[in-house]
C-alpha positions, 0 to 999 in steps of 0.5 A: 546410634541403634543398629537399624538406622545404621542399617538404612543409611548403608542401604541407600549408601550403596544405592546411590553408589550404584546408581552413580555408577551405573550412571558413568557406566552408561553415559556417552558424550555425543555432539547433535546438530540441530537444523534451525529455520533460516531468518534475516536474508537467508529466509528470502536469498535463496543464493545466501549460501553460496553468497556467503561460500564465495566472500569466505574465499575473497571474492566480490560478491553481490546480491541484487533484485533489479537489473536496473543500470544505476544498481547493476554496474556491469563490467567485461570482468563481471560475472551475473547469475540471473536466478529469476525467470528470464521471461521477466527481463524486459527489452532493453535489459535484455539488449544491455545484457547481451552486449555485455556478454559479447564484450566479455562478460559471463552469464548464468541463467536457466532457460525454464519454460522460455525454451518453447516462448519467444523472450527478449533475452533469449531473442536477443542471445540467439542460442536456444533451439525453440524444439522442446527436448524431455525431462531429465536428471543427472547426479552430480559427483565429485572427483574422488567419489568412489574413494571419499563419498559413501553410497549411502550418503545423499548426493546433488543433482540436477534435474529439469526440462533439457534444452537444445542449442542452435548450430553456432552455439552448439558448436561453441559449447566446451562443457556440458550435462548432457548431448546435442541429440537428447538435449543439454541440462547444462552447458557452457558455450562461448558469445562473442568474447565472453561466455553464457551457462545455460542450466535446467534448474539452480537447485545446486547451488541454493541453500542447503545443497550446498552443503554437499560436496559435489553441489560445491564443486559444481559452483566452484567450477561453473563460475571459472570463466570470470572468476576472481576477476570481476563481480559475481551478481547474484540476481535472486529475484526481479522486482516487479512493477510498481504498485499502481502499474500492477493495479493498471495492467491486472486489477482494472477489473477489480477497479472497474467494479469497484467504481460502479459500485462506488458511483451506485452508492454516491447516487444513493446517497446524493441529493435529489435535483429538485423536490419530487413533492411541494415544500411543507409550510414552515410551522412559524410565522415571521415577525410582522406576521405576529404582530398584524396577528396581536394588533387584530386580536386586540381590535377586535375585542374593543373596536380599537380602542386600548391600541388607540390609546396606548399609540397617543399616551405613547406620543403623549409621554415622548413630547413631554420628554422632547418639550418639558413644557408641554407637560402643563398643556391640554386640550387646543393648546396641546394640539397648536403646540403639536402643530407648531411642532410637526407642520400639520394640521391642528384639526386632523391631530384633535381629530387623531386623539379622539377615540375612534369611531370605525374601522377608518377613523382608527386607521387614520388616527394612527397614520396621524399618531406615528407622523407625530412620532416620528418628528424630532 
């Protein structure tokens, strides 16, 4: 080994080394976390989360779309979160639900824009003051927040249209966000045995949100009434009507044009009632047609008669088949055989062989040759 290649292996010796060192040197093993997009029930359970945080600590969780009776069990340990619009409950779901909630039951719902409109469930609780109230936000912390949660650290809020409550109701409330004067964004009052949690907006307790820990703290203590003792439902979202319920109330126009369209074109297409014009004579002619055709040409190029004579060999040739002895008869003889045979007159068949003279005497030949025909 020479001096130089002993030189250019040093080299890039001490250039890896450097490279590797300065590779340790500079590492920093660090954790990252990367949010994925949601996927199965999570994507469309806007409640998944806090679904999922409530069965981690033992309780009865369940998540439904319809407030039907044979899917929605209610008990007066129950506990129902009706997260849809409450706009959407018909009139005798909002009666079950508001005996339910006198009997004992806890319902959590958000007033939206049923503050200002007459709904069955609200008509049917009987808590909300239909005088509008503004807008507002209210910042949620928790209890040690000065001491664990930084200010820079996001936090959880609610925001959303206050609303006010009737006399009874207000006086009944035992926690709340917000006051009777400008308006509440949330509040907890009591209906008969059990007890109704208006909230301006559910953001806090859906998806992400819950990750934080005063968004946490916040469910944990809005579902105290029932907790632990009955079902939580959460209600994501209401089934609509049927498909063809749907069409009948909103897309009767789109049917209705629809169906003019559809008549329009069955018009067009149909048959006319009746031809607007004579029909056009058939380019053929029947089978008797033709053959009174071939019978005149053939009269008229010789009087008659090659029919004439094809009509008597044709007799001639099926009584020599029928009565072998006549194939040795001629002239009278054949003729009183014929008669013997047929009961007419022997002068009309002599007459019927003969080659005919007119028009007459050829159509009386053949009336007098097909009878002969005809006879056994």
């Amino acid at each position: 080994m020479n001096r130089r290649t002993l030189t250019v292996g040093l080299v890039l010796l001490g250039v890896a080394l450097v490279l590797v060192i300065g590779f340790f040197a500079t590492f920093e093993r660090k954790d990252v976390t990367e949010s994925q997009p949601s996927h199965g029930e999570a994507r469309y359970n806007r409640f998944f989360a806090l679904q999922q945080m409530l069965l981690r600590q033992n309780l009865s969780v369940k998540s439904l779309t319809s407030l039907a009776p044979s899917h929605l069990r209610l008990t007066t340990d129950d506990t129902l979160l009706l997260g849809d619009d409450a706009s959407r409950v018909d009139v005798d779901n909002a009666k079950r639900l508001a005996a339910w909630v006198r009997d004992g039951g806890h319902l959590l719902l958000s007033p939206g824009a049923a503050v200002s409109l007459h709904t069955p469930l609200f008509d049917a609780l009987g808590l909300l003051d239909p005088h509008p109230a503004e807008f507002g936000c209210s910042t949620l912390v928790t209890q040690a927040h000065s001491a664990r949660v930084k200010d820079d650290e996001p936090g959880a809020g609610v925001c959303g249209l206050r609303f006010r409550l009737v006399g009874a109701a207000d006086a009944a409330v035992d926690a709340s966000i917000g006051d009777a004067k400008q308006g509440y964004l949330f509040a907890r009052t009591r209906l008969g045995k059990g007890t109704v949690s208006l909230l301006a907006d559910f953001s806090p307790l859906v998806r992400n949100q819950l990750k934080l820990p005063a968004a946490q703290q916040f469910a944990w203590r809005l579902l105290q009434p029932n907790r632990g003792r009955g079902t939580i439902y959460l209600i994501y979202a209401l089934d609509g009507p049927s498909f063809l319920k749907f069409l009948g109330l909103t897309a009767w126009p789109a049917l209705l044009a629809l169906a003019v369209l559809l008549a329009a074109w069955m018009a067009m297409r149909s048959a006319r009632l009746g031809p607007l014009m004579p029909a056009p004579t058939l380019h053929r002619r029947a089978l008797l047609e033709h053959v009174q055709a071939a019978g005149e040409f053939f009269y008229r190029r010789d009087g008659g008669r090659s029919l004439h004579r094809l009509a008597s060999d044709t007799v001639l040739a099926r009584l020599r088949r029928r009565d072998p002895a006549c194939a040795m008869l001629n002239g009278d003889a054949l003729y009183a055989r014929l008669a013997e045979r047929s009961a007419l007159d022997p002068a009309h068949i002599a007459q019927a062989f003969q080659s005919p003279a007119n028009a007459h005497a050829f159509r009386t030949s053949i009336i007098t040759l097909a009878r002969l025909r005809s006879r056994p």
